[in-house]
TIFIVO-557107 format. One record per residue (C-alpha): residue in three letters; y, z, x. Coordinates in steps of 0.1 Angstrom, whole numbers, plus 2048, in hexadecimal, padded with zeros to 3 digits. Layout:
BEGIN
ALAYZX
...
***
This chain:
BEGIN
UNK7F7785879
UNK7D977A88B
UNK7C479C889
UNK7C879E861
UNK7C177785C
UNK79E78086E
UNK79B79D856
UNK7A278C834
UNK783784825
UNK7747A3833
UNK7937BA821
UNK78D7AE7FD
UNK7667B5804
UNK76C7D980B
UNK77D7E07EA
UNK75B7D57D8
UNK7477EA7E9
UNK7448107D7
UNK75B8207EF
UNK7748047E8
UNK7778087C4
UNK77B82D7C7
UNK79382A7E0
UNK7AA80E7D4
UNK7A78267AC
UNK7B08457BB
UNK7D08347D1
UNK7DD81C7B5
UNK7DA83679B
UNK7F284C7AA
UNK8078347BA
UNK80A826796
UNK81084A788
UNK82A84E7A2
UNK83F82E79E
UNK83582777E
UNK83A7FF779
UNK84A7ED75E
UNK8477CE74A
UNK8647BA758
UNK86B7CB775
UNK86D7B6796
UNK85A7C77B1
UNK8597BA7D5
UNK8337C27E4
UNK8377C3808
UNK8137BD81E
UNK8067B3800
UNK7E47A6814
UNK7D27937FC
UNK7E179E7DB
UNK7CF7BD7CC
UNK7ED7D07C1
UNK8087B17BC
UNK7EA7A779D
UNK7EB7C8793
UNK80E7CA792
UNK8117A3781
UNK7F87AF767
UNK8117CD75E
UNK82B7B2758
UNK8417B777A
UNK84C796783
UNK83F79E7AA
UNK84878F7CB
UNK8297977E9
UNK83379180E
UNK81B79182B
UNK817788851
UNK7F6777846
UNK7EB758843
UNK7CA75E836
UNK7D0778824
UNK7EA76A80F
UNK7D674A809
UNK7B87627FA
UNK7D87707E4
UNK7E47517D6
UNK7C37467CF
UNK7BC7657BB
UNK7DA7657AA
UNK7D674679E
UNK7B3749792
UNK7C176777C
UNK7DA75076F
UNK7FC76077C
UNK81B75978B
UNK82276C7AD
UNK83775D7C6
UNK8287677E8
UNK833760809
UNK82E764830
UNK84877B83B
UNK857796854
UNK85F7BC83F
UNK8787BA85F
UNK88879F84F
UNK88979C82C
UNK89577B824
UNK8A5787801
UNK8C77927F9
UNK8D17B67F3
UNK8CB7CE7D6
UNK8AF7AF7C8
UNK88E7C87C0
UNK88D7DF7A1
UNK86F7EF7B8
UNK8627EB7DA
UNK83B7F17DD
UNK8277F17FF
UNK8067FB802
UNK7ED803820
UNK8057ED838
UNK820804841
UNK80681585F
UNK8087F286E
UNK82F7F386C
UNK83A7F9891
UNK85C802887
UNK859812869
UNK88081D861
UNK88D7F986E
UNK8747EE851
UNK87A80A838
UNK89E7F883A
UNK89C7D7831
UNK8887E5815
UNK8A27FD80C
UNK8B67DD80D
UNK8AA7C77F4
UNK8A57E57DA
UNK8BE7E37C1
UNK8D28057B8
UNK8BE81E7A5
UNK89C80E7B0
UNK87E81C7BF
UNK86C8167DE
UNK8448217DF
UNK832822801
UNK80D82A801
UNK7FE831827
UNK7DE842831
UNK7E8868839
UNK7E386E85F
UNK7D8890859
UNK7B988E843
UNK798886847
UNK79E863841
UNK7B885F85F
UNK79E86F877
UNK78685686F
UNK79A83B872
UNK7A8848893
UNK78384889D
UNK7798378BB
UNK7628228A8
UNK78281688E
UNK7968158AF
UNK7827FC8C1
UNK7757E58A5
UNK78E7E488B
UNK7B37DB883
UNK7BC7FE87E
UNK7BC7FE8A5
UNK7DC7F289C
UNK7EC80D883
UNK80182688A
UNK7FA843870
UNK81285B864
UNK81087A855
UNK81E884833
UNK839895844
UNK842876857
UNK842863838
UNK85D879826
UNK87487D845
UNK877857840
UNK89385B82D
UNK89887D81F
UNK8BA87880C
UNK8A985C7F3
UNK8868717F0
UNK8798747D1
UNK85487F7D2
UNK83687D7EA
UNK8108807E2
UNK7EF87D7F1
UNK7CD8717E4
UNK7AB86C7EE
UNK79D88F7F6
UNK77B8847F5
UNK77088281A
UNK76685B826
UNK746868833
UNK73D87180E
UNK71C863800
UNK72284A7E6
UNK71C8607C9
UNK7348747D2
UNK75185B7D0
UNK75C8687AD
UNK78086F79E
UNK76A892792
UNK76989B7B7
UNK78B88C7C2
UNK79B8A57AA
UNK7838BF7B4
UNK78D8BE7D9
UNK7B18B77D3
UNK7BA8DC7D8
UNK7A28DE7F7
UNK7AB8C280D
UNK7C58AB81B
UNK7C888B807
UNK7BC86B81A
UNK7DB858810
UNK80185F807
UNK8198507F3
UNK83C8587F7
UNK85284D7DD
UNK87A8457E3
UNK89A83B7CD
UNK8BB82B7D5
UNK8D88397C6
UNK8E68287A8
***
């Protein structure tokens, strides 16, 4: 996807900045809490982008499997895989049409692409697909309803930025999805993005967590055994 292979290098740059880091701790930590990974396990990452959480989930000892509509992006993941030293098999494809057979995931992971899914359920079923019986399917998505979702509904992020191109959902959307295989939703990131930098601190993400709407959800699913 054009839009996202202009955005590559600029994406990973973002994560080292101090909002970054606090950001990409406070999502992975619960995400990771929520699906909990296992040595062994194969998970399919789907808009894996350049690879943050298929490494993270290789250095668990998931044999993982990242798919994305970018060029770029996936280049910058290979090329960071391999400099880490491990085995991830990545490829350029469409979540609308998984080219893997049925019931071949222990876990399906996907985070920050499903807002840039235009048709979220026709997606939420190839990945239901390819999930073997009894596994789990984690989606992580920035919360339409939070500060976070305002800003990046902002005319500013609107005009200059590819989330001109997401469609945000709210937590409510999220588990309406597919409420017969729900297992669990969450949010994260309380602390406002127009925080000073100081103030990114898991100290004050727990202190606001009972004050205000999490910046992102994750929404975890199972298919029957």
């Amino acid at each position: 996807m054009a839009v996202f292979d202009r955005e590559s290098k600029e994406y990973d740059q973002w994560y080292e900045s101090t909002m970054g880091q606090f950001v990409d701790e406070v999502e992975t930590k619960l995400a990771f809490r929520m699906l909990k990974p296992k040595k062994g396990m194969k998970v399919l990452d789907v808009g894996c982008g350049t690879g943050n959480f298929s490494i993270k989930l290789a250095k668990m000892g998931c044999d993982v499997v990242g798919i994305d509509l970018s060029e770029e992006m996936l280049k910058i993941a290979k090329d960071k895989a391999k400099k880490e030293e491990l085995a991830i098999a990545f490829h350029n494809m469409d979540v609308y049409h998984l080219d893997f057979p049925d019931n071949e995931f222990d876990a399906v992971f996907s985070m920050a692409a499903f807002e840039f899914i235009k048709d979220p359920n026709r997606a939420y079923g190839e990945m239901y697909r390819v999930l073997k019986p009894g596994g789990q399917m984690l989606i992580g998505t920035i919360n339409k309803n939070s500060s976070w979702g305002r800003l990046y509904l902002s005319k500013e992020f609107q005009e200059n930025t590819v989330f001109q191109y997401a469609d945000f959902k709210t937590k409510e959307e999220m588990e309406e999805l597919d409420q017969d295989h729900l297992m669990d939703s969450k949010e994260c990131l309380f602390v406002p993005p127009d925080s000073d930098e100081e103030e990114f601190t898991m100290e004050r993400e727990q202190a606001l967590s009972q004050k205000e709407r999490g910046g992102f959800i994750c929404t975890l699913y199972q298919k029957p055994r």
